[in-house]
C-alpha positions in Angstrom: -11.6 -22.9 -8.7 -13.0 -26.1 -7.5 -13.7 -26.5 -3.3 -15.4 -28.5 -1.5 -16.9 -26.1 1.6 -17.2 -27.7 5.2 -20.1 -26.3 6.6 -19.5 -25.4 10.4 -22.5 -25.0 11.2 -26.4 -25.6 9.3 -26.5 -24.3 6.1 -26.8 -20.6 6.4 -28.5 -20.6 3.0 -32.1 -21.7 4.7 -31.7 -18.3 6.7 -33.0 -16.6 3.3 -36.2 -19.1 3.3 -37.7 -16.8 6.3 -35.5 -13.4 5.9 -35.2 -11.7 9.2 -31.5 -10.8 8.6 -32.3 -6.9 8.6 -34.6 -5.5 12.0 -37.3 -5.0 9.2 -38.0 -9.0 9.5 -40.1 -9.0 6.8 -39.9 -12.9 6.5 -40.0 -13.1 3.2 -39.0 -16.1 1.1 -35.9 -14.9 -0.7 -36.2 -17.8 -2.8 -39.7 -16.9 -4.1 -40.0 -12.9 -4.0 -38.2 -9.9 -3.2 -37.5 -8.8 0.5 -37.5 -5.1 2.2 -33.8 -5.2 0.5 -35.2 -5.7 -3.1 -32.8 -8.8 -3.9 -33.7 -12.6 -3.6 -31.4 -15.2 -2.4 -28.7 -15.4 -4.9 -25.8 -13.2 -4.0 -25.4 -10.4 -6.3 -22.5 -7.8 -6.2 -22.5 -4.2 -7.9 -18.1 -3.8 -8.2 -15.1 -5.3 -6.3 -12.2 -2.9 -5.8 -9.1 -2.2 -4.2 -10.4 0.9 -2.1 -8.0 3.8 -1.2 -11.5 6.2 0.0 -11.9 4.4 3.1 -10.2 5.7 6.8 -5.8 5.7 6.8 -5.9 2.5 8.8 -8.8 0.8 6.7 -7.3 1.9 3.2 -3.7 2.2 3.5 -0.8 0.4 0.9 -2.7 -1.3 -2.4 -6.5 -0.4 -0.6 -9.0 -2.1 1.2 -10.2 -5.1 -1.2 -13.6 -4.2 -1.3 -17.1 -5.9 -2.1 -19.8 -3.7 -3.0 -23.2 -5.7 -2.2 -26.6 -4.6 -4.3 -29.7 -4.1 -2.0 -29.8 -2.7 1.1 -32.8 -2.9 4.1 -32.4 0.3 5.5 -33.5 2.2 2.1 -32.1 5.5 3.0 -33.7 8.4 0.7 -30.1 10.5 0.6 -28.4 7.0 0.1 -24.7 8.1 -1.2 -24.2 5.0 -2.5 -27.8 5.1 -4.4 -26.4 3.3 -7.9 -26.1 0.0 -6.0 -28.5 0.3 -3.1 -31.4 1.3 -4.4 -31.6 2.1 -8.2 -29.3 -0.9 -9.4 -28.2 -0.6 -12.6 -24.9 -3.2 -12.7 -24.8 -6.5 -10.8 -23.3 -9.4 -11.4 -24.4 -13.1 -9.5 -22.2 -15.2 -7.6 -22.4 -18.5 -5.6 -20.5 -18.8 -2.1 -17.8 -20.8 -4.4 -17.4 -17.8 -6.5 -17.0 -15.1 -3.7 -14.4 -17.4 -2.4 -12.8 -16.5 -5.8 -13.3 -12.6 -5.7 -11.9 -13.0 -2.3 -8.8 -15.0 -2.9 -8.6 -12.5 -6.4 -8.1 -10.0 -4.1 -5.7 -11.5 -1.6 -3.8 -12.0 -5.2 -3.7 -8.6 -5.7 -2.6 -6.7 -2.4 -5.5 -6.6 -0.8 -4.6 -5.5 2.8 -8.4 -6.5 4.1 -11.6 -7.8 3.0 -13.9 -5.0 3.1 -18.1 -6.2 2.7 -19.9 -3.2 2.0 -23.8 -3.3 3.0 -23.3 -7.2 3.9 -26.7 -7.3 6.1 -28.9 -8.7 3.3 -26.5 -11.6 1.7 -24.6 -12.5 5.7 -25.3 -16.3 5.0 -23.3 -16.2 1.7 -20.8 -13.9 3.1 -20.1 -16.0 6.6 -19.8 -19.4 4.6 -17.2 -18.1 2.8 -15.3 -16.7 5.9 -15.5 -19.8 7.7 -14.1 -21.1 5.0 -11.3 -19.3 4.3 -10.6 -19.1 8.0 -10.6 -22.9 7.9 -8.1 -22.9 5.2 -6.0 -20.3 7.2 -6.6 -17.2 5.1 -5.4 -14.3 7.5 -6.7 -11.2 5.7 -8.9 -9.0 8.2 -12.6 -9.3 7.3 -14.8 -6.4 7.7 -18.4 -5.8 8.1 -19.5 -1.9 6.6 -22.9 -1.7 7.8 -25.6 0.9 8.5 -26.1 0.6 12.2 -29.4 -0.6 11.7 -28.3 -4.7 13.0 -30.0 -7.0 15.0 -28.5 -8.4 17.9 -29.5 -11.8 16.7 -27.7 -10.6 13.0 -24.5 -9.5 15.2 -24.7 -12.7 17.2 -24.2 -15.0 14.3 -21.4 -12.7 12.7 -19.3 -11.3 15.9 -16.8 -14.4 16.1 -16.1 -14.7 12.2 -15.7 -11.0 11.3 -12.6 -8.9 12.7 -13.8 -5.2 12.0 -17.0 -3.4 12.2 -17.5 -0.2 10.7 -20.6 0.7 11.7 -22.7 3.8 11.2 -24.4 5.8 14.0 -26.8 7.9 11.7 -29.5 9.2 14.4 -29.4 9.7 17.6 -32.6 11.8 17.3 -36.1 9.7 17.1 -37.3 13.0 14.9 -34.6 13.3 12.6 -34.9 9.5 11.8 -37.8 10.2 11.3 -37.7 12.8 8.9 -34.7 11.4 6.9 -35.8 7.6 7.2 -39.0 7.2 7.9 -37.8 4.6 10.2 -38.2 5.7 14.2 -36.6 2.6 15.8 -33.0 3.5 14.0 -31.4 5.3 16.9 -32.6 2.6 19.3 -31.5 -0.4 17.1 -28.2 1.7 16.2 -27.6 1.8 19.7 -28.0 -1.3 20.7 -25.7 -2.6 17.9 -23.0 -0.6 19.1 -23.3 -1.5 22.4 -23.3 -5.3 21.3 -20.7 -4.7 19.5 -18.1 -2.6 21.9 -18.8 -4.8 24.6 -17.7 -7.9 22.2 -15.4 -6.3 20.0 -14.4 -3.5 22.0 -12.8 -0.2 20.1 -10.8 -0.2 16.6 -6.7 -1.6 17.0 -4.7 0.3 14.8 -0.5 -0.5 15.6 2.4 1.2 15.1 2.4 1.7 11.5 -1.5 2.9 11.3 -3.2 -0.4 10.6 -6.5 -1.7 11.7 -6.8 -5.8 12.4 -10.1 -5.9 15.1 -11.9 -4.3 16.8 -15.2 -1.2 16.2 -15.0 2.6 14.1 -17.7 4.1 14.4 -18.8 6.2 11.8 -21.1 9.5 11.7 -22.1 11.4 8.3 -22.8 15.0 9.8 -26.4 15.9 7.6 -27.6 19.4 6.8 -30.1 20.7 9.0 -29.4 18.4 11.8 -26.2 19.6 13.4 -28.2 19.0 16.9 -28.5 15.2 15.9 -24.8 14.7 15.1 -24.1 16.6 18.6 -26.5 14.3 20.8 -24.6 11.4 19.2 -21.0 12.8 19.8 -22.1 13.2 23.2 -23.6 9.9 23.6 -20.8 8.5 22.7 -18.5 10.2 25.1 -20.7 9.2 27.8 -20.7 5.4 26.7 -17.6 4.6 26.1 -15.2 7.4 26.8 -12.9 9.8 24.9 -10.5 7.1 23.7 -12.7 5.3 20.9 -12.2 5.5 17.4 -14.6 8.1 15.0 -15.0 9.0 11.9 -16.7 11.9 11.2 -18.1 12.2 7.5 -18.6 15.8 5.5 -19.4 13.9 2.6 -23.2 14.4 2.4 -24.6 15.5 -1.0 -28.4 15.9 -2.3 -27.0 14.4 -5.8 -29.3 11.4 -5.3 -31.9 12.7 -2.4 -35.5 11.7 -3.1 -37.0 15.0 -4.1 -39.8 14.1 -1.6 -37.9 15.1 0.8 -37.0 18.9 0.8 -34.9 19.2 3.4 -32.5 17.0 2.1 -32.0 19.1 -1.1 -29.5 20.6 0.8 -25.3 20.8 1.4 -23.4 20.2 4.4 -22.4 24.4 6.2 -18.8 24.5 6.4 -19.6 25.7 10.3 -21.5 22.7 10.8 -19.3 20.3 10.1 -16.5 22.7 12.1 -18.8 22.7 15.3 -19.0 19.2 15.6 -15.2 18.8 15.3 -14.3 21.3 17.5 -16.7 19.3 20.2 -14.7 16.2 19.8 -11.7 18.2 20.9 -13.2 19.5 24.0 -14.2 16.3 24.7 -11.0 15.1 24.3 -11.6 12.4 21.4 -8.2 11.5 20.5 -8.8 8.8 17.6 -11.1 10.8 14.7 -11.0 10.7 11.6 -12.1 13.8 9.0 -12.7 14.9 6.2 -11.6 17.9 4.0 -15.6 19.2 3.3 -16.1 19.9 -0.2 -19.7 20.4 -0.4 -19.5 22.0 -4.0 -18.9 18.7 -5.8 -19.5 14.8 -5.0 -15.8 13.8 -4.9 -16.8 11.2 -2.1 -19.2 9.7 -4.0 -17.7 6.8 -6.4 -18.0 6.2 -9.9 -19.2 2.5 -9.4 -19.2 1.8 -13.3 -15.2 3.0 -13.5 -12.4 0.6 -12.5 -10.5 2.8 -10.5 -9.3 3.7 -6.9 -10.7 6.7 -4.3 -8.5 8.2 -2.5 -9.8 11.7 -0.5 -9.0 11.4 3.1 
């Protein structure tokens, strides 16, 4: 498909000349060399899907139509997505033009939104093509599935242009960042970002019939061995912003691709962990969360990213 893209604003593609689009800022020259994220500045994307494993009001009817990015800043060593964030072994690369394509593909096919998965690393590829398509009045939500660890500079250049944030709250715990990231500044930078976000965005809409168009879910994967961490941040979160925000609480952790430098993480998610953090939500009074059935004695939740096919374990 030919277009011709009217740039709103500067090019967004200089942004990769200096990268500071992850809290990292490494400043790299994407152009030249590789950045914290391991990818340069051509866009490169691991599968596009329609994708029934997301939350009800995410991946409801045909599935959220959704981009999975290579690369990622954060670099977590229990990544669950590890065949596209870290050890890449299937990409293919687009320009903004052709991302417009996969976009409008999946409008073609039933999308219901247009989900970017680990968007931090490629956001001045991904916002041209919004502006874009908002410009030629494509209505599809857009949504922006990131780690938590955002900028407030990253959010300010992405808060007007994207509708949903599904953001992750991994730490709330300088330690257990530590010990599962080697990065001590997540929980402060997570927070941040979600205070950004909720005062901009405010919490998740879902109407009548279960469906998300705008607005912030927030997303905790409960880890072995730090049942205390997931409990701060439930609690945190109850004292920010109340009882009546939307959570989604993930059981879905599995060692299959932990770094085996870290022994802790050699480890599945207790039944009774998973169960005690739920139960809090209730006597808090949370009234908008999302679980999951645990299964800790296979990787259903993990997908297949070299098979065409849908996910659908919620």
């Amino acid at each position: 498909m030919k277009i011709k893209i009217i740039y709103p604003v500067e090019n967004m593609i200089e942004l990769y000349k200096k990268c500071q689009l992850c809290p990292i800022n490494c400043n790299i020259d994407r152009s030249l060399s590789k950045g914290r994220c391991q990818e340069s500045d051509v866009l490169s994307i691991a599968n596009v899907m329609l994708h029934n494993g997301e939350e009800p009001c995410i991946s409801y009817g045909n599935g959220s139509g959704t981009i999975f990015f290579t690369g990622c800043g954060l670099r977590c060593p229990f990544c669950q997505n590890m065949e596209i964030s870290q050890s890449v072994t299937r990409r293919k690369y687009y320009s903004t033009e052709q991302l417009i394509d996969v976009i409008l593909k999946l409008e073609e096919l039933g999308a219901v939104n247009i989900n970017f998965v680990t968007p931090d690393h490629f956001m001045p590829h991904i916002i041209e093509a919004v502006r874009y398509l908002k410009s030629q009045g494509f209505t599809l939500p857009f949504i922006y599935n990131c780690s938590g660890y955002q900028s407030i500079s990253h959010l300010e250049q992405v808060i007007d242009d994207i509708d949903i944030f599904l953001i992750d709250y991994k730490f709330a715990d300088k330690n257990a960042s530590d010990m599962c990231l080697k990065v001590t500044d997540y929980p402060a930078v997570a927070q941040k970002a979600i205070n950004f976000l909720m005062r901009n965005k405010g919490s998740l809409v879902v109407n009548e019939s279960g469906h998300a168009s705008c607005g912030v879910l927030i997303r905790h994967l409960v880890m072995p061995g730090f049942k205390e961490n997931s409990i701060e941040i439930i609690n945190d979160l109850f004292i920010d912003y109340g009882s009546g925000i939307y959570v989604s609480l993930m059981s879905q952790y599995t060692p299959r691709y932990a770094d085996k430098q870290y022994s802790h993480l050699q480890k599945t998610l207790a039944h009774s962990d998973y169960a005690e953090v739920i139960d809090l939500t209730q006597t808090l009074g949370f009234n908008n969360v999302y679980i999951q059935n645990i299964d800790s004695e296979n990787d259903q939740y993990i997908p297949e990213f070299n098979l065409k096919k849908m996910f659908d374990f919620w």
